[in-house]
N, C-alpha and C positions, 0 to 999 in steps of 0.2 A: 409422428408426422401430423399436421393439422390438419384438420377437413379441407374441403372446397369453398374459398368463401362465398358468399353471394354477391353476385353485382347489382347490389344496389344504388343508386344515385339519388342525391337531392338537389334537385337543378332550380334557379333560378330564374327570371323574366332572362335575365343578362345570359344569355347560352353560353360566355366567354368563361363564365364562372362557373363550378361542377365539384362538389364535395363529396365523396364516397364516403357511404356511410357504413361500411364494413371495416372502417379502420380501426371504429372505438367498437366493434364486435370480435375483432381479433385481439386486443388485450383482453377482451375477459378470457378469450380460448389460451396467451399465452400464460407459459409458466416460464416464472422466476425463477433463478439457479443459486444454488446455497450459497454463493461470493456474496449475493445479495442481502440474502439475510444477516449474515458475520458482519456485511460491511458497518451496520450502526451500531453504537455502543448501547444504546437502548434495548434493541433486538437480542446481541448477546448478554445480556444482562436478564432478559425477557427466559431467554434458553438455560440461563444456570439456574435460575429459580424455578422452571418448572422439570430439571431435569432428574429432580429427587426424586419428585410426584405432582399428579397432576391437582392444581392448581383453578379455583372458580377466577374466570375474567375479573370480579371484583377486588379479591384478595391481591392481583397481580398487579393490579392498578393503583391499590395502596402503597404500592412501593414505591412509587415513583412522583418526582413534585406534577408532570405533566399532564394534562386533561383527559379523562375518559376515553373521550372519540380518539385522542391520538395514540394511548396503549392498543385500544381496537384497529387504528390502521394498522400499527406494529404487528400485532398479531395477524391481519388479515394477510399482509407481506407472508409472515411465517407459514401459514396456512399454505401460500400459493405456492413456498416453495417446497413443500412437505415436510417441514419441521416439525410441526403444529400440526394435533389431531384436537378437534373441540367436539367433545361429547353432550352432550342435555343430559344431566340426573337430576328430574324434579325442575325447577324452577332456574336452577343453577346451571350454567355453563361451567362444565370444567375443559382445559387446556392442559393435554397430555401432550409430552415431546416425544419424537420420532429419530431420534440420533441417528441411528443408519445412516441418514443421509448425510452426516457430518464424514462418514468414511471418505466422500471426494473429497474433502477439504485435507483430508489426513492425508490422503492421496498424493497431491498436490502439495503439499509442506514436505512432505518423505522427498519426494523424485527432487525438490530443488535443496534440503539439505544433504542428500547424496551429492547433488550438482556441487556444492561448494565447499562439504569436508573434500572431496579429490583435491579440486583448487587449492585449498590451503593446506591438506595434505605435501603441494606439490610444490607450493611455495615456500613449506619446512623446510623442506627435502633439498630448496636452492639455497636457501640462506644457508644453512649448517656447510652445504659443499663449500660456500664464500667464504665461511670462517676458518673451513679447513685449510684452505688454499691461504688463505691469509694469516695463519699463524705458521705456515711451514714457508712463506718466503719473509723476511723481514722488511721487504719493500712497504713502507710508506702506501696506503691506497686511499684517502680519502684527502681534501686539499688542507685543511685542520692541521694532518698531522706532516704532511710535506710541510707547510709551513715552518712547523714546530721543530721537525728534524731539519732543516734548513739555517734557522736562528733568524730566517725573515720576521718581519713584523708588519702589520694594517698602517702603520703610519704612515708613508708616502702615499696610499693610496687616500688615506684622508685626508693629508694635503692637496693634494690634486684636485681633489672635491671640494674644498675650502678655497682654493683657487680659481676653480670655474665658478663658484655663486659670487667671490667677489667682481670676478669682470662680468658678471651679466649685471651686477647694480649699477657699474658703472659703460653697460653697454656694448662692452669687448665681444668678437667672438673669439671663442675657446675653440674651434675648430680649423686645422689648419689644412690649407688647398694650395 
């Protein structure tokens, strides 16, 4: 739960106008949730290299073509969302990962591939009945093979079509009332 914020204001000559100033004090109180961190490719990339061993900010930065300050937002993201533990030994910053918390993410992939082996568990389980049913009547079920067992053929319906593009050149309706 987050504290009480303070009501503070910064009010202008113009009273119509009124900017609370507890809004950008509430992002620093909020915390980021792991979807957040997984969501960049950067971030997870950030999390497999330091997930062997922890890692100085400099070294982790070499990895990548993108600027200093923007490995350090990445990390500061991972920090907020407790991925990221940064220790000081000496002069160095090291960046220790905290995986635990990737258990919601497991969490959450587990409960919706459960969700969807049932589903297509269930969808085997119709098709196969269809095959069943469909090799024990000899009836014809898809239009393919009605056709086929028929001795029909698409020709007349191509002509038909060949027939309505000519009278729209020449302005006919094809439609009759």
């Amino acid at each position: 739960m987050t504290p009480p914020l303070q009501n503070k204001f910064y009010s202008t000559r113009n009273h119509l106008v009124t900017f609370p100033i507890f809004v950008t004090e509430r992002l620093h109180i909020m915390r980021r949730d792991v979807f957040q961190a997984i969501a960049d490719p950067t971030r997870r990339e950030i999390i497999r290299l330091i997930a062997q061993k922890p890692l100085p900010l400099n070294s982790i930065a070499e990895n990548f073509e993108v600027s200093r300050p923007a490995i350090s937002k990445h990390i500061r993201i991972l920090t907020e969302c407790g991925i990221v533990m940064i220790h000081t030994r000496g002069r160095q910053r090291y960046c220790e990962a905290q995986l635990q918390k990737l258990t919601e993410v497991s969490q959450w992939v587990d409960y919706f591939k459960t969700y969807w082996t049932q589903k297509l568990d269930a969808l085997e389980e119709f098709l196969e009945k269809g095959e069943t049913q469909q090799t024990r009547t000899d009836k014809p079920s898809s239009a393919a093979t009605r056709v086929a067992a028929t001795g029909a053929t698409a020709q007349p319906r191509k002509a038909a079509t060949q027939k309505k593009k000519k009278n729209k050149a020449y302005g006919k309706s094809t439609s009759r009332h």
